[in-house]
TILUM-424871 format. One line per field, with one value per residue (C-alpha): residue in one letter; x, y, z. Coordinates in nm, 2 decimals, decimal comma. Example, Ala and Ser with C-alpha at 12.3 -4.5 7.8 and 13.67 -1.06 7.14 Angstrom:
% residues 2
aa = (A / S)
X = (1,23 / 1,37)
Y = (-0,45 / -0,11)
Z = (0,78 / 0,71)
This chain:
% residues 282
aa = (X / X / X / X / X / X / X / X / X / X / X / X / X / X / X / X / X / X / X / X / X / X / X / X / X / X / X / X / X / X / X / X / X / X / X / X / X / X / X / X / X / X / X / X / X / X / X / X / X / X / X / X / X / X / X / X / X / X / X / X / X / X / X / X / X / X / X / X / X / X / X / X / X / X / X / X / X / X / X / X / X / X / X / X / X / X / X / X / X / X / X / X / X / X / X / X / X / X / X / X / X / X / X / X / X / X / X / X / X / X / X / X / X / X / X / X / X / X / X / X / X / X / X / X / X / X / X / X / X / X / X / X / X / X / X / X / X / X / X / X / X / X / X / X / X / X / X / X / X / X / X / X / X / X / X / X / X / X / X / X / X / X / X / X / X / X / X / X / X / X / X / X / X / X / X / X / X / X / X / X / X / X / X / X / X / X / X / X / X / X / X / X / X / X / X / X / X / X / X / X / X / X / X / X / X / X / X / X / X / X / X / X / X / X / X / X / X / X / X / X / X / X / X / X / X / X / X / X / X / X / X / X / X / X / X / X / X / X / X / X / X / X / X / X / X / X / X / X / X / X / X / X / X / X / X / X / X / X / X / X / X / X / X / X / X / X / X / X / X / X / X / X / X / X / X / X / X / X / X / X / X / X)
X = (1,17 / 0,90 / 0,96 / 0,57 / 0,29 / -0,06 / -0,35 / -0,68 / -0,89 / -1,23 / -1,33 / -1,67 / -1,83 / -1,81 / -1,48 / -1,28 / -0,90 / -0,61 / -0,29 / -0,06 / 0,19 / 0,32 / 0,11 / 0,15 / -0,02 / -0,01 / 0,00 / -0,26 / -0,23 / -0,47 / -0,28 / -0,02 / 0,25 / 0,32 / 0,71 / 0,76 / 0,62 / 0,58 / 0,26 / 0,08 / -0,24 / -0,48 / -0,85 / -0,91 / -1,10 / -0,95 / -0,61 / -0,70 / -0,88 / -0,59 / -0,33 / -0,56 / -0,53 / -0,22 / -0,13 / -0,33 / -0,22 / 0,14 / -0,05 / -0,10 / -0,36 / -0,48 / -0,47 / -0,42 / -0,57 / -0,50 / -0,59 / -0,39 / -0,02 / 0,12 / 0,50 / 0,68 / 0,55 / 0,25 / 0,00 / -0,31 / -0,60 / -0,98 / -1,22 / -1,43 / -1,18 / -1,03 / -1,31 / -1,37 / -1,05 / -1,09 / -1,48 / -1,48 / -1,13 / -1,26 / -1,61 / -1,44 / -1,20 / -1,49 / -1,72 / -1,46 / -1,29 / -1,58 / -1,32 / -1,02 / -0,99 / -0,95 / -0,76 / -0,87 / -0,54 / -0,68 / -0,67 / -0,98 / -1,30 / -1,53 / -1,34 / -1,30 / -1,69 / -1,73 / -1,46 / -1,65 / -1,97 / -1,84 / -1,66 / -1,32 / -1,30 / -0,97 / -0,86 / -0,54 / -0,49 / -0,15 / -0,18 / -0,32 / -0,61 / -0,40 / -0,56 / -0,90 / -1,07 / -1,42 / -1,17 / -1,19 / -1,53 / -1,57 / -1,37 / -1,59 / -1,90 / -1,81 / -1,64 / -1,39 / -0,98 / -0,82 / -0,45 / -0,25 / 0,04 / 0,25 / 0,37 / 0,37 / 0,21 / 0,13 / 0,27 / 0,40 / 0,55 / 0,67 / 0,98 / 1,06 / 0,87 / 1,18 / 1,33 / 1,25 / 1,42 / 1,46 / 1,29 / 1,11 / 1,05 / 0,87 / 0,68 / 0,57 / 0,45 / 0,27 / 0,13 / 0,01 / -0,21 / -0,41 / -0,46 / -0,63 / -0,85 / -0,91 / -1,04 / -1,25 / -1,46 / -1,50 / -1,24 / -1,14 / -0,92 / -0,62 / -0,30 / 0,05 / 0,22 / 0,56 / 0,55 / 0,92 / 0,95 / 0,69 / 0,82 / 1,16 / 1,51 / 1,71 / 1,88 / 1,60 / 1,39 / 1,71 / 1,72 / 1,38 / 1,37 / 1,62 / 1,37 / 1,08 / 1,07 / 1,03 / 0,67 / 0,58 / 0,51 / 0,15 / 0,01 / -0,07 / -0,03 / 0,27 / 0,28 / 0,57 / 0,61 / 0,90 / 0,90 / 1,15 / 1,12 / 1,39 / 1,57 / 1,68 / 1,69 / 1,96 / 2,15 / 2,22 / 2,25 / 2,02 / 1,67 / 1,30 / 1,29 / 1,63 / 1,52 / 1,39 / 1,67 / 1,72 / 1,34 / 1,39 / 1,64 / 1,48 / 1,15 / 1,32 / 1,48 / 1,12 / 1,00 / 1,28 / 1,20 / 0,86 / 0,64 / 0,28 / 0,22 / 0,47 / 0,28 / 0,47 / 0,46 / 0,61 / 0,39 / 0,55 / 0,90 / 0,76 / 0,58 / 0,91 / 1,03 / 0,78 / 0,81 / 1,18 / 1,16 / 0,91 / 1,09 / 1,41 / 1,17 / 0,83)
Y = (-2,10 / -1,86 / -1,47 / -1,43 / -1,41 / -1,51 / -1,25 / -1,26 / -1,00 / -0,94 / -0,88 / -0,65 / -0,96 / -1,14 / -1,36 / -1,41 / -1,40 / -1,53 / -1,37 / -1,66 / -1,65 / -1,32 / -1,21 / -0,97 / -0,64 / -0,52 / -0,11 / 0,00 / 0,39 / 0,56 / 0,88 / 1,05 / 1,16 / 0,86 / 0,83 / 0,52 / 0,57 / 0,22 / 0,20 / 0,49 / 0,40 / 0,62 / 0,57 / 0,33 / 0,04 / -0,22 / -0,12 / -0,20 / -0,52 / -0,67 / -0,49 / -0,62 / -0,95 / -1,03 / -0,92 / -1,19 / -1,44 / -1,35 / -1,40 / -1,05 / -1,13 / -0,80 / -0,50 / -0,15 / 0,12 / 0,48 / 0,80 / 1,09 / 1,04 / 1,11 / 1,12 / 1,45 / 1,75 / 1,52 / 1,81 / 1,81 / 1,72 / 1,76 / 1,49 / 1,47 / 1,37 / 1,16 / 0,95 / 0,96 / 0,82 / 0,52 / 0,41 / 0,32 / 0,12 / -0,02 / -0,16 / -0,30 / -0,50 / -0,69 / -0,73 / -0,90 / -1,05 / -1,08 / -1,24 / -0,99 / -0,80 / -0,41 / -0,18 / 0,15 / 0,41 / 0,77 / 0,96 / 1,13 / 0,98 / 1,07 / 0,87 / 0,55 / 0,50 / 0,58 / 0,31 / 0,06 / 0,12 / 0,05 / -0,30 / -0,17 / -0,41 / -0,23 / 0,14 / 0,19 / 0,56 / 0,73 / 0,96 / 0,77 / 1,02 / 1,30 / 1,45 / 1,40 / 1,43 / 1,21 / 0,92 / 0,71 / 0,75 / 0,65 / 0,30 / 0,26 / 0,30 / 0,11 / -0,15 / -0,25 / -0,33 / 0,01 / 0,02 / 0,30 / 0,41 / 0,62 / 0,98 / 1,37 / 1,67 / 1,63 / 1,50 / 1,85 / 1,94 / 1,59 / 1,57 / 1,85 / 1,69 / 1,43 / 1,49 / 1,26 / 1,20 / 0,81 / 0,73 / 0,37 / 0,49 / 0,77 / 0,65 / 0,31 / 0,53 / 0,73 / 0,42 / 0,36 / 0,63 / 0,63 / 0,26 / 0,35 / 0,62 / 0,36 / 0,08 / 0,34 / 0,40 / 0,02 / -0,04 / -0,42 / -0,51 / -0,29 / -0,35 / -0,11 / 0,04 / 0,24 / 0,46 / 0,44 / 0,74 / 0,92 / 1,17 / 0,96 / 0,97 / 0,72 / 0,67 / 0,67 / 0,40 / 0,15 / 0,24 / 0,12 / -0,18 / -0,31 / -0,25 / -0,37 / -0,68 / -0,39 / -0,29 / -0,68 / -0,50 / -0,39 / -0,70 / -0,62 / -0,79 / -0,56 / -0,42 / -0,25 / -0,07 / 0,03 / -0,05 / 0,10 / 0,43 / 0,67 / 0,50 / 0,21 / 0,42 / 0,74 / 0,48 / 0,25 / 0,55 / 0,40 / 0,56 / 0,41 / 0,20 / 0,02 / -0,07 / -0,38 / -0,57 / -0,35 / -0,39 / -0,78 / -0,71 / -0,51 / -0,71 / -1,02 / -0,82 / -0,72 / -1,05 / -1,19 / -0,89 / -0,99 / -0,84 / -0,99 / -0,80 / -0,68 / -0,36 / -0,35 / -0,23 / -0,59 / -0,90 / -1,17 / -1,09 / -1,03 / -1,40 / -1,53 / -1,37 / -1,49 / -1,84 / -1,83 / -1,71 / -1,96 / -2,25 / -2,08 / -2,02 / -2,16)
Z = (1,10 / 0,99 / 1,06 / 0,94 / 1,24 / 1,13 / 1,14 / 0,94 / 0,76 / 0,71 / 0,38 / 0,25 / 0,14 / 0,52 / 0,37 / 0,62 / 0,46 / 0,65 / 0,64 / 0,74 / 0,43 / 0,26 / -0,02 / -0,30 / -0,38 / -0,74 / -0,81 / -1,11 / -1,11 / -1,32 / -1,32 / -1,59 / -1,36 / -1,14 / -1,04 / -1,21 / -1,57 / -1,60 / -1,36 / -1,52 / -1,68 / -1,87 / -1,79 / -2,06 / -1,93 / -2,16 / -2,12 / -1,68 / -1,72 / -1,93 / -1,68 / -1,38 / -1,58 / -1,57 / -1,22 / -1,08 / -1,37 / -1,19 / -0,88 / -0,73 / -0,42 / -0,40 / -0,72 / -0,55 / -0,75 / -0,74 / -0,87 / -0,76 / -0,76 / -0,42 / -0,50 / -0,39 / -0,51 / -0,74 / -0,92 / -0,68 / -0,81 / -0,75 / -0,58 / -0,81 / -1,08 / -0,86 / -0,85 / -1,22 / -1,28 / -0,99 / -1,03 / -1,35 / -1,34 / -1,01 / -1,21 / -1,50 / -1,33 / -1,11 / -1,43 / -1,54 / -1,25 / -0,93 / -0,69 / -0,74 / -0,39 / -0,51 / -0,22 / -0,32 / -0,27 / -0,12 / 0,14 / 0,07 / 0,22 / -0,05 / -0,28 / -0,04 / -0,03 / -0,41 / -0,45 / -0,20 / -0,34 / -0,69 / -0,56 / -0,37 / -0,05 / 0,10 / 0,16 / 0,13 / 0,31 / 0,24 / 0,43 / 0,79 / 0,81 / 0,85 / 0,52 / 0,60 / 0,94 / 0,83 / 0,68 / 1,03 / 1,07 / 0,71 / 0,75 / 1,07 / 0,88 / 0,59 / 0,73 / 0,59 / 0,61 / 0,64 / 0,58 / 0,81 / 0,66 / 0,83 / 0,67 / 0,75 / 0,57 / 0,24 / -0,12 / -0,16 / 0,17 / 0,33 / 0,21 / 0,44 / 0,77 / 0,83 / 1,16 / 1,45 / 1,78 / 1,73 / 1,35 / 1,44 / 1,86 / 1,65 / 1,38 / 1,59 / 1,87 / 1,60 / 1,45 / 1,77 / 1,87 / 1,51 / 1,56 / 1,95 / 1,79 / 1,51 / 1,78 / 1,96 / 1,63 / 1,61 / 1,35 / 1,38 / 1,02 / 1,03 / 0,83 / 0,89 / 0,62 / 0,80 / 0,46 / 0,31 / 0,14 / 0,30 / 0,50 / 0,51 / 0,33 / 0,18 / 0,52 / 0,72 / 0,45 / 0,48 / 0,88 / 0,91 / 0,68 / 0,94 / 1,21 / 1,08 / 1,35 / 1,64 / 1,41 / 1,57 / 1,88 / 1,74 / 1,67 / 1,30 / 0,98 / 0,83 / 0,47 / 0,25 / -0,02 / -0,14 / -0,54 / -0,71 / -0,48 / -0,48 / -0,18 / -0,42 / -0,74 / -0,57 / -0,36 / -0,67 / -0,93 / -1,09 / -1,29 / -1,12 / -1,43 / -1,37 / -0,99 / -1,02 / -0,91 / -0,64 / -0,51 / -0,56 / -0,32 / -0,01 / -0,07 / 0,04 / 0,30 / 0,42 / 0,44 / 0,61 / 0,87 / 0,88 / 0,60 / 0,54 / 0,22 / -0,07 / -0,24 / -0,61 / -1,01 / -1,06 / -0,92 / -1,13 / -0,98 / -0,66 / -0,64 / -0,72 / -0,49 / -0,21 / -0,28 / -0,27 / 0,14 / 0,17 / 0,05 / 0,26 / 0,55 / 0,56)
């Protein structure tokens, strides 16, 4: 019995990439003051490459790459460093490694086509284009996979943006309507992200992990995130750098539920993890 549906993407370089078996995205943050300290990563260009290196040696499919931390109440910083932080992480990697597929993760446009330009084939978009009015028409004109995550407000106010008359009625139906004005611009390659921990609690993350199926309804390929976020870490009484075992956990719950991509600081675990459901599954 498989709980995965197939869907393919289109990739920058006219590749078209099937999504028919769950697939592993590996977290490279290029900031100081990510949440989990393990995934920060100063701008040092060696230091990525061999990172970048061994995520798809562990069998990452896809390295997402950010520059501005967006946990609750992250420092804000400006575009333009930003995209000094990404570009040149985003060059080294495909000198090195042409056929890695690069998400770039930021909600500002700007930074999405700096990061195409400079080899980026995905944008990853926290924030669902609430942040930035031009970032549709910027995936429309680029061309390229956009993942929609659902979330509210901003890194510094979302926490607070939690209330919703049925949580997965609400954030589906809000799903919905950016994926309509996404079609209208011409978008085709869209993947869902229902942001755990994005303008969610604990409560809320665990009641929507067991409602992922109902996400099915909108014909996407599905991905989650939920690496050693503050839902494991506060329900276990644990720190973010004792949640492994906890995000083993939940990520085979996800793909039970029907997850088509597992976004994590730990790939190796989370291949493991992969092929287990499969040979339970698949």
């Amino acid at each position: 019995m498989s709980h995965i549906k197939t869907y393919q993407i289109k990739l920058p370089n006219g590749q078209l990439m099937a999504l028919n078996r769950p697939t592993v995205m590996g977290i490279l943050n290029i900031t100081p003051d990510s949440f989990f300290e393990g995934s920060r990563y100063e701008a040092d260009a060696q230091q990525v490459v061999d990172t970048a290196a061994k995520m798809l040696a562990d069998g990452a499919i896809f390295i997402d790459i950010g520059g501005y931390s967006t946990r609750p109440s992250a420092a804000e910083i400006s575009i333009n460093e930003e995209i000094d932080r990404v570009v040149p992480a985003i060059e080294a990697i495909m000198k090195h490694y042409p056929d890695a597929i690069i998400s770039i993760d930021t909600f500002r446009s700007s930074v999405a086509k700096a990061a195409v330009k400079a080899g980026a084939a995905i944008i990853n978009d926290i924030a669902g284009g609430n942040l930035d009015t031009e970032m549709f028409q910027t995936v429309a004109n680029l061309d390229v996979p956009y993942i929609l995550m659902h979330s509210r407000g901003t890194p510094q106010t979302m926490t607070s943006l939690n209330q919703y008359n049925n949580l997965t009625v609400d954030v589906i139906g809000e799903l919905q309507s950016k994926v309509f004005e996404l079609r209208q611009l011409g978008v085709k390659d869209i993947i869902l992200d229902p942001g755990f921990g994005f303008a969610k609690g604990p409560t809320q993350g665990f009641e929507m992990m067991r409602n992922l199926p109902a996400f099915q309804i909108l014909e996407l390929p599905l991905l989650v995130g939920i690496s050693r976020k503050s839902m494991i870490y506060k329900t276990l009484n644990v720190t973010a750098d004792e949640a492994l075992n906890g995000t083993t956990a939940l990520n085979m719950i996800a793909l039970i539920n029907g997850a088509h991509i597992l976004r994590v600081h730990d790939v190796k675990e989370a291949v493991e993890t992969v092929k287990l459901y499969e040979a339970t599954y698949l």
